[in-house]
N, C-alpha and C positions, 0 to 999 in steps of 0.2 A: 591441334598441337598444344594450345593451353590447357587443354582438358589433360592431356599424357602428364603433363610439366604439374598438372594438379595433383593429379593423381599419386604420380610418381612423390611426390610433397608428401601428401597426406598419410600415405604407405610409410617413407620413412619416418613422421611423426610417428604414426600409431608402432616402428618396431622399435623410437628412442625408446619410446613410453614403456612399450613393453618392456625393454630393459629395465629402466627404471623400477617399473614396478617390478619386477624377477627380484634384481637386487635388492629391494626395500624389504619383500617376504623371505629374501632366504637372509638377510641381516636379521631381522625381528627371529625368526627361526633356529638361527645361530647362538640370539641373544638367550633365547629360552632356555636352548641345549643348556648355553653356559650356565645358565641361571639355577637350574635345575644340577650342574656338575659342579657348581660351587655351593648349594643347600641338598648336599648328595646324603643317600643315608644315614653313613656314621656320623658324620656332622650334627644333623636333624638328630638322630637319636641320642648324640652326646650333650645338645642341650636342654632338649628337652625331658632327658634323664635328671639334668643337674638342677631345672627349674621343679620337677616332680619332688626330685627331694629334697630341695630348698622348702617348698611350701610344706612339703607333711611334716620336716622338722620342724619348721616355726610353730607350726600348731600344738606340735610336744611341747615345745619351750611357753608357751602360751598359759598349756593346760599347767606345767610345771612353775611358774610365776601366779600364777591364781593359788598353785597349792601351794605355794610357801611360805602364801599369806594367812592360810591357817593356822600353820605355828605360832605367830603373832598373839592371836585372841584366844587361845585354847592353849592348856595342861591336863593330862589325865589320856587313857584309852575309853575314845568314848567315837560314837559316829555325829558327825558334824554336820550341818547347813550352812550353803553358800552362796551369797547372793551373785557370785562370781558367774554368767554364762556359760565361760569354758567348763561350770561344775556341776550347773543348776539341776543334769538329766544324770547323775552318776550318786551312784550312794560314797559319799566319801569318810573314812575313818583316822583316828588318829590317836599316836601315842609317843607322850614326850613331853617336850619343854622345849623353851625357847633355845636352848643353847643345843638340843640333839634329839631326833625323833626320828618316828616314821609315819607316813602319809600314802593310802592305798586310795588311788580313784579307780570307782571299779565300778565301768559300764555297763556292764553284766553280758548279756542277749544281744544289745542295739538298743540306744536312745537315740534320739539327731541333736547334733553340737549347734551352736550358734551358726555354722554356714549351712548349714540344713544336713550335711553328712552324718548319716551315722559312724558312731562309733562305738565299737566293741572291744571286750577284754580288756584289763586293768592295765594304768599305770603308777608304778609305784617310786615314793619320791624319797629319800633318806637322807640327812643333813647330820650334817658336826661342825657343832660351833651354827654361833647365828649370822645371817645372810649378810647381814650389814658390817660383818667382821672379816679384819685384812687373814686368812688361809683358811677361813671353812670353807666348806667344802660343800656341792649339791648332787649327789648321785640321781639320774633319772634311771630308770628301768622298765622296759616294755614289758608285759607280759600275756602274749597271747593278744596283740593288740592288733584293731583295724582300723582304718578309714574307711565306710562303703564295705568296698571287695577287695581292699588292697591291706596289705599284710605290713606292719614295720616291726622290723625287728632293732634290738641293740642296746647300748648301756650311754647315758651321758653325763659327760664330768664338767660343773664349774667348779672353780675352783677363784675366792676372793684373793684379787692380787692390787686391789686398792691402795695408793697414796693417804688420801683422805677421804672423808663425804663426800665431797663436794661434786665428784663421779663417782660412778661406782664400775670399777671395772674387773674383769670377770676372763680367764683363761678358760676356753671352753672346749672339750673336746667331743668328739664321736666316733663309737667304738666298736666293732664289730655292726655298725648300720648296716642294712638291708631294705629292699623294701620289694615285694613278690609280688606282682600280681597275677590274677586268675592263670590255670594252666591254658595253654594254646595248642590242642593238641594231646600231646604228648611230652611238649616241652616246657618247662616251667621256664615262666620269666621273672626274673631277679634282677634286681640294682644292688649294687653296693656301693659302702661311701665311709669315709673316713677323714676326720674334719680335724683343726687346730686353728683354732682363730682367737681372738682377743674383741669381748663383747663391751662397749663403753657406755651408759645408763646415766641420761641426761635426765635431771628431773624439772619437772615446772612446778607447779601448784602443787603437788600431792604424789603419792606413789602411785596414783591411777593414768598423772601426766607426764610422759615421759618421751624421751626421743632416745629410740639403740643405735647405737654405729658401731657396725661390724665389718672387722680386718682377717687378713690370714687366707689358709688356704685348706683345700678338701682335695677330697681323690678317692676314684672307683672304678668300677666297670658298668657299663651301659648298661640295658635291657638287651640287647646286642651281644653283651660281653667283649666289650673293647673301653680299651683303658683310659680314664682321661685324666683329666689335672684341672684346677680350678683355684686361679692366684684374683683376689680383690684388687683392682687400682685404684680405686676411689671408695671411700667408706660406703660401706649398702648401709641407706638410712631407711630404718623403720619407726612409725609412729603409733602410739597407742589410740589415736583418733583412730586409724585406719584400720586399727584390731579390732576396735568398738565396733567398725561396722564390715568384720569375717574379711579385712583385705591383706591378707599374710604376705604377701611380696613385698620388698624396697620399694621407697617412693623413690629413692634414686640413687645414685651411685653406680659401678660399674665393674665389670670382672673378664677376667680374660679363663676362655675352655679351651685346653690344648689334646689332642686323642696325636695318635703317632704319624709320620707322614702325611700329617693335614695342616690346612693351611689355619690358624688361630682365632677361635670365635668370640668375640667380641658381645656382651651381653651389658645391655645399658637400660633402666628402669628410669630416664625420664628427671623431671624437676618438680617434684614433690605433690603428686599428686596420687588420691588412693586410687588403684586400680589394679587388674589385675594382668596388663599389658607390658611389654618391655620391648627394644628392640634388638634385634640380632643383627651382627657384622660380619661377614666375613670377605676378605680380599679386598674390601673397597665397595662390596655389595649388601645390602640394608633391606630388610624384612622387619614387619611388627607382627607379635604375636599376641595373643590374647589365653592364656592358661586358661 
């Protein structure tokens, strides 16, 4: 009889348990579903479209602050040498003066930039009025340019909308952006993007030390071809420490990715560290990614 009374025990342990565990795997399994239906693809491709051309911009802006420092120390049409990295692999030329010129970096074939990417075909830089002055103006323009295998195309405007020295602050836009890469197929994959923000240029020591904070907002279509939006809440801080050493992302600050009928992606770069990580939010759910 003890043994039936045991028996009969032991049986309904081992079918709580089994419940238990059923419940535990198909919670966890549910949780994945979700996890996976809340980093669903548009999502996934709407941030990782905005961080792809977050960083290939910055590397324009980059290449285009190395070359505006040429203006500086040169008069005349003559080709130039720069100790600048962003310039070291490119034959750079230039004609002008300080108050108005033009500046052609033109990587020819493929050299590798300071992050080890090559890059191809020229960009060219044209200014009016000098940089440190309240309405000149910085035209970038792509021409036939790459990173690697990816293609940017577009036109970029600062424009000095400076108080004083003391910041230098800069209305910046982008303008017919693009950025293509390889075909897949038959299908060509494209980003587009379209920016207006207001760039703020903290200086320290030197014009080599400096802290950006950038505001505002952008807008395009994915690789995907679906539409997003992208509002800053917290200034994205960039440091020329972190440039010295190829790390083109925010060290921190924060921005909100809106695509239509999704729930609002949340993209946070952290408390001032160089790296090439940020994390992603959406619903109340948190991923870190690494570019």
């Amino acid at each position: 009889m003890m043994y039936l009374i045991r028996n009969k025990t032991t049986n309904r342990l081992l079918s709580i348990l089994l419940l238990f565990a059923t419940i535990f795997f198909m919670a966890c399994e549910d949780q994945g579903e979700e996890t996976n239906a809340i980093f669903g693809d548009e999502e996934k491709s709407a941030y990782e479209a905005e961080e792809s051309a977050e960083k290939l911009f910055d590397v324009i802006e980059s290449i285009t602050n190395a070359a505006i420092q040429v203006s500086d120390g040169n008069s005349g049409g003559r080709s130039v040498e720069s100790d600048d990295p962003e310039l070291a692999c490119a034959q750079v030329s230039f004609e002008g003066n300080v108050e108005s010129g033009r500046i052609e970096i033109n990587f020819g074939d493929g050299c590798k930039g300071p992050d080890g990417k090559i890059r191809k075909g020229a960009i060219v830089v044209e200014y009016e009025g000098h940089w440190l002055v309240k309405n000149s103006k910085i035209y970038t323009v792509l021409k036939n340019f790459y990173i690697d295998d990816i293609k940017v195309e577009g036109t970029r405007i600062l424009t000095n909308i400076s108080i004083d020295l003391e910041e230098l602050v800069y209305k910046v836009e982008i303008i017919g952006g693009k950025v293509i890469w390889p075909m897949e197929g038959e299908k060509e994959v494209t980003l587009t993007r379209e920016s207006d923000r207001t760039h703020t240029w903290v200086f320290g020591d030197g014009l080599d030390d400096f802290e950006l904070q950038v505001e505002g907002t952008a807008s395009g279509k994915t690789r995907d071809g679906v539409a997003y939006t992208t509002e800053i809440d917290e200034p994205l801080i960039f440091k020329s420490s972190c440039r010295g050493n190829t790390i083109y992302l925010p060290v921190s600050g924060s921005k909100t990715v809106s695509i239509p009928d999704k729930a609002e992606i949340v993209v946070s770069y952290g408390a001032g560290e160089c790296d090439n990580k940020f994390t992603v939010e959406i619903a109340g759910k948190k991923k870190e990614v690494t570019l």
